[in-house]
N, C-alpha and C positions, 0 to 999 in steps of 0.2 A: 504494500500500500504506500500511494505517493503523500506528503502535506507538503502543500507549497503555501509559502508566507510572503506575503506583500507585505514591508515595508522592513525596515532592518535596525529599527532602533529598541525605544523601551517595549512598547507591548508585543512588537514580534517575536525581538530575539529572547523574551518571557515566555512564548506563546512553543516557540523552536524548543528552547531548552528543556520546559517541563513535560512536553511531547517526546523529545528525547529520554528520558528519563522513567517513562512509566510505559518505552517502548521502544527500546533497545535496538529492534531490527527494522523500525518507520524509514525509510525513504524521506530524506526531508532538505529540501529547498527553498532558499532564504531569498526575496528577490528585492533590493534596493537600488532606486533611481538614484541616490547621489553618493558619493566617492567616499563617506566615510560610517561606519557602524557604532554601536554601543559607544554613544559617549553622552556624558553628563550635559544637557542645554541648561540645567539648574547652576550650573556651574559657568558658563559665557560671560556673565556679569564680573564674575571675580579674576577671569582673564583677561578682562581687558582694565581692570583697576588693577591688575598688578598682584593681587593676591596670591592666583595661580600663576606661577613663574612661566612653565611650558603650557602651550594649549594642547601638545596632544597628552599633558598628563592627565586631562578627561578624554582620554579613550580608555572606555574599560580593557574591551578585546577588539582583536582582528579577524579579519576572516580566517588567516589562517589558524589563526586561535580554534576558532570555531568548528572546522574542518578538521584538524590533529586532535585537537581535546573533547571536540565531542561528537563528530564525525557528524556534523550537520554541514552540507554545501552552502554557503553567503556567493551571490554574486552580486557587484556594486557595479554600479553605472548602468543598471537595464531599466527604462521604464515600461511598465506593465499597460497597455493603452488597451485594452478592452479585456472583459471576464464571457465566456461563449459558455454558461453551464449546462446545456444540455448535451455540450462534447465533452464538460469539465477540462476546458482548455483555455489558461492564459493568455491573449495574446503581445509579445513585446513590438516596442516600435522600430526595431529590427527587422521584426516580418518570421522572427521566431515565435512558434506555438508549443505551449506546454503541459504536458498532461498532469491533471490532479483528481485524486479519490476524495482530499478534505483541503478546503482552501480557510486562510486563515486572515482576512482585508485587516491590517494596520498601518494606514495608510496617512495615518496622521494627520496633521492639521497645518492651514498656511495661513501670514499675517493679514488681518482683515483690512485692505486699503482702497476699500470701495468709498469712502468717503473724503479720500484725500488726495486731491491730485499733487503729482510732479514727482512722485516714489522712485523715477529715472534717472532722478538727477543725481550727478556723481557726487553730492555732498549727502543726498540723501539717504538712509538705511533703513535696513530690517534688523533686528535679533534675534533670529528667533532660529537660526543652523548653526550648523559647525563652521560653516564656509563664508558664513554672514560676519560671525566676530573677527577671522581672516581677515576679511576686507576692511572690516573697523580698524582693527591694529592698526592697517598699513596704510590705511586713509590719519591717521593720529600722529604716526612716525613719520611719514613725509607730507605734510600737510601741514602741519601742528599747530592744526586750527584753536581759535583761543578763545572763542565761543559755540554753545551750542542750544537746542531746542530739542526736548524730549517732549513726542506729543503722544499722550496716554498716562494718567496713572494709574494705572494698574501694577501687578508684578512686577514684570516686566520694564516698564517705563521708572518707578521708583530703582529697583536696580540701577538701573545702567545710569539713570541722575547722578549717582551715589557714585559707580566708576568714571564718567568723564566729571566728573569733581574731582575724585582723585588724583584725574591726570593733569588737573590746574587750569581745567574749561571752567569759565563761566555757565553757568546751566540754570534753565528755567525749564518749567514742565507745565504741561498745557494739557486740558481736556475737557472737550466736548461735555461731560456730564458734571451733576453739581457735585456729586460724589466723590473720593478717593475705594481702588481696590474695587470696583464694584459692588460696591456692599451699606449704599443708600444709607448712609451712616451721616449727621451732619455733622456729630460732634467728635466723630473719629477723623474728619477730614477736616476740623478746624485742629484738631491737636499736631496731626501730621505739616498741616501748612507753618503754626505755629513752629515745629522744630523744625523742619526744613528753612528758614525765613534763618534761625541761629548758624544756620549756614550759609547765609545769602545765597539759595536757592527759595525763587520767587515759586508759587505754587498758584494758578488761573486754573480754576473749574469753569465750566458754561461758558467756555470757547471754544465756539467752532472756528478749523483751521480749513478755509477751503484747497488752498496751496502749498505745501510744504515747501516747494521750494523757490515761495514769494519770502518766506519769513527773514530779518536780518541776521540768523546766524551763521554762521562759518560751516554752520555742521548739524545735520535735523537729523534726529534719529524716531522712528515709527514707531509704538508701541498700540496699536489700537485695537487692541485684541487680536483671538485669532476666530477663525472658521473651519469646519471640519471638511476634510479631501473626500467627498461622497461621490463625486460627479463619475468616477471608474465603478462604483459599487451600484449606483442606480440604474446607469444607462447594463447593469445585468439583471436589473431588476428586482436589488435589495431596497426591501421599505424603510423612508426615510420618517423618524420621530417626530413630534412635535418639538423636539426644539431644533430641529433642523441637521441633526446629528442620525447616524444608522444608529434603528431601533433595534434591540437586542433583547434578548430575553437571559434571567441571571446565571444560564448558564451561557450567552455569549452567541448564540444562536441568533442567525438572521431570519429571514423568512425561508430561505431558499434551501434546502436541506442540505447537509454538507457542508454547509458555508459559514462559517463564525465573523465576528467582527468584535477588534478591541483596540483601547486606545484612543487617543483625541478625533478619530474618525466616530467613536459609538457613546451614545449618550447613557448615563449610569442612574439607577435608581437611589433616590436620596431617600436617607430611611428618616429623615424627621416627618414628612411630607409625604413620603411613600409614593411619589409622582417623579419622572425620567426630568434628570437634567441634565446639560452640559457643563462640564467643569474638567478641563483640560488641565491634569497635572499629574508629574511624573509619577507618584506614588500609586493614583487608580492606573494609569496604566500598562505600570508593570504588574498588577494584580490582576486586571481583568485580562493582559497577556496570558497570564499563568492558569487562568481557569479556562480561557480558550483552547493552550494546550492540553490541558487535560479531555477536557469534552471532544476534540477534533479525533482524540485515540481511542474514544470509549469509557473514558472515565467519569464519571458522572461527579461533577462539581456543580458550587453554585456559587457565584456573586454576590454578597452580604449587600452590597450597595456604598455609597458615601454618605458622611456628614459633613464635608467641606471645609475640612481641616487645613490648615494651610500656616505655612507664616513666612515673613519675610522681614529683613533687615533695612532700613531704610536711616543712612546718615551714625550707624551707634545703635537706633531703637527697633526693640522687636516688635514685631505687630504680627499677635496673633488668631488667629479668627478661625470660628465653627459654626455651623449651624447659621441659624438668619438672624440677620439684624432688625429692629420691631416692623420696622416700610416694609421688608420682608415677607415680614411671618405672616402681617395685616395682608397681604396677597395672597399667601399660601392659605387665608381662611379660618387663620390661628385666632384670638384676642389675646392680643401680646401685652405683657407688662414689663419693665425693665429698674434695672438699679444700677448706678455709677457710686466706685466707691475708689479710693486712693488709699495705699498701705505701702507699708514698708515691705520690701520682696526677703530680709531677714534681719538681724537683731541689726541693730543703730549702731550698736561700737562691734559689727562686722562688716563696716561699710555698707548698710542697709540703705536700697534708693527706693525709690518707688515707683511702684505696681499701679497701673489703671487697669482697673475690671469693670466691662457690665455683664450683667449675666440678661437674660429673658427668657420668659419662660408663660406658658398658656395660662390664663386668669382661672377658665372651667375646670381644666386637667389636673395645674399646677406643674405640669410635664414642663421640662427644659426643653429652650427652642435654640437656645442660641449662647453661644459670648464671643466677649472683643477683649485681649488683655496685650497690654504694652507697658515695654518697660525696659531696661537695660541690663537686665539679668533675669533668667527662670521663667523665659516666657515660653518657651518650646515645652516644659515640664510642665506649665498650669494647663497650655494650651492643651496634650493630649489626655490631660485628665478629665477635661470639662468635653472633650469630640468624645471620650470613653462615658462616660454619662450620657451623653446623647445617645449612641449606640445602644447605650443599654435601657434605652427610653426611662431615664428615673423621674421622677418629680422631683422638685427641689426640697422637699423634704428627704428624702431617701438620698441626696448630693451632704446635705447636710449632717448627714449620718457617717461622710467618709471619714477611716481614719486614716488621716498625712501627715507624712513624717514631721517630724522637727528637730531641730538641731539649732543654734545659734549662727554658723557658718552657711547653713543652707537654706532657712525657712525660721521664722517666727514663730511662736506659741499657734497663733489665730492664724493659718495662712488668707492671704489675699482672697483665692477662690473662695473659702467660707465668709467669710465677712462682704464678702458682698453677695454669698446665700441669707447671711443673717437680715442685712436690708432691704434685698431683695424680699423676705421672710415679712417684713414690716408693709411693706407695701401693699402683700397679697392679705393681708391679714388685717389692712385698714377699714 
């Protein structure tokens, strides 16, 4: 039996590997349009701030890697231009055709630049490949342009602010929505503008940029979301979701029998909401990779879903976020209520700074819907405690019942997550 896998990053070579491994004798074929495999995109931001020294020290593996260690075939440089499944046949834009028993579409995702012209211009970028932060280097080294315009804040866009700062750019960030992160928060995007401003990086929400490359900087970098690579998987006839992502079932299944779909191409079920959403990020999809391998061999696995865990560094400060913020939740159908509270992230004379938490959570339920915490220590550690409460759908009584650690060096008597259960606790209880 053949599995051929369309696309050759996280959710493929997830999708390759765990296929390999619960089937030893599968026939397996890796097919990637561009020149380089398994490397960290979470990581582009910190190569081009200088953090990561080498860029290819985000290549996990190679194909030879691949091929020798796990006797899986990768070939780079073929694009896949049509899926003919009633032959179960590939076709490349070579005019080579491939045979497959289980196809595996992770086909990933490209930057959404439908709403902004001049993305041609040679000051203009993307971030969003391996080949894309290339180009930034060597646009920075022989260039050394000494201003620039990040349009988007999102991930993405905050990142890469954060790297051409540190390369001595001038930087402002610009976007379309009133919001920071996507995440219709007013008060989490007055705090970010607020600390980005200590850096003299300006922060403009509710601009729209028609031309990127009308604007005066030396150097516009794109951040404007991304959109998923479906147009190879529909035109064979896979259904596309409501949010515009291929619709999958939690074992990764498309419609078409045989056919799996994972990755920033297939839209994930959010288990607060219990309704398909897009949320492109490495973590779901090297997991929903790994459950497509399995299912494509016969294994019967299942996709738990996301709760939109996420965090990112922005200037120093973590921002960390799960679940929906109240605009949110108030869409999802919820009746959200929330609490902001500010604490020390550990004891005072252990250099203790401070923790921003909201928590939210359903007024009828009491069920947790959501938090936002920021801070310059221990925000990775509140963050996946409060996405593991979602998961495990508690109320905030039963959040409130956890017991976390303490120590003087690492955490407070009261930590921050609880103290803002406690007023959160006041609220619900007015």
């Amino acid at each position: 039996m053949r599995l051929v896998v369309i696309g050759g990053v996280a959710a493929g070579l997830s999708a390759a590997a765990r296929a390999r491994r619960l089937n030893p004798s599968l026939d397996i074929l890796v097919l990637e349009k561009g020149a380089t495999i398994s490397y960290s995109a979470c990581g582009l931001p910190y190569f081009l701030s200088g953090e990561v020294k080498r860029q290819d020290d985000l290549i996990v593996h190679t194909p030879e890697y691949f091929q020798t260690e796990r006797n899986i075939q990768v070939r780079t440089g073929v694009e896949a231009v049509a899926i003919e499944h009633a032959k179960r046949e590939v076709a490349l834009a070579s005019g080579e055709r491939i045979k497959y028993d289980r196809l595996v579409i992770a086909t990933g995702a490209h930057p959404d630049l439908s709403k902004v012209h001049g993305s041609d211009a040679p000051h203009v970028f993307s971030l969003h490949t391996f080949e894309d932060a290339g180009r930034i280097a060597q646009f920075l080294a022989r260039q050394k342009p000494t201003t620039a315009a990040v349009i988007g804040a999102g991930y993405i866009g905050l990142e890469a602010a954060e790297a051409l700062r540190a390369n001595g750019l001038r930087v402002r960030v610009i976007d379309a929505k009133a919001d920071v992160l996507g995440r219709d928060d007013a008060a989490l995007t007055k705090q970010v503008r607020q600390h980005l401003e200590k850096f003299a990086v300006p922060l403009q929400c509710g601009v729209q940029v028609a031309d990127a490359a009308s604007l005066p900087e030396q150097m516009v970098l794109l951040a404007t979301g991304l959109k998923p690579n479906v147009e190879l998987a529909t035109a064979a006839g896979v259904k596309i979701g409501r949010t515009g992502a291929l619709e999958v079932t939690d074992r990764m299944e498309t419609n078409l029998g045989t056919v799996f779909a994972a990755g920033d191409c297939a839209e994930a079920m959010h288990r607060v909401s219990e309704r398909p959403v897009y949320v492109p990020l490495g973590t779901t999809a090297n997991k929903m990779g790994r459950v497509a391998g399995a299912n494509s061999v016969g294994i019967r696995e299942r996709f738990a879903g996301i709760v939109g865990a996420s965090i990112v560094r922005v200037c120093g400060l973590g921002i960390g976020l799960t679940g929906f913020s109240v605009a949110q939740a108030k869409r999802e159908g919820f009746d959200p209520v929330s609490a902001h509270i500010e604490a020390k992230d550990r004891a005072a004379y252990f250099d203790g700074r401070v923790t921003r938490v909201e928590l939210v959570a359903d007024r009828r339920t009491r069920r947790l819907l959501g938090a936002a915490i920021t801070g310059e220590q221990g925000v990775a550690g509140r963050v996946n405690v409060a996405a593991t409460a979602l998961a495990a759908a508690m109320t905030l009584d039963q959040f409130l019942d956890l017991d976390l650690a303490y120590a003087p060096p690492y955490a407070p008597v009261w930590d921050p997550l609880l103290v803002a259960g406690q007023q959160l606790m006041r609220v619900l209880d007015a």
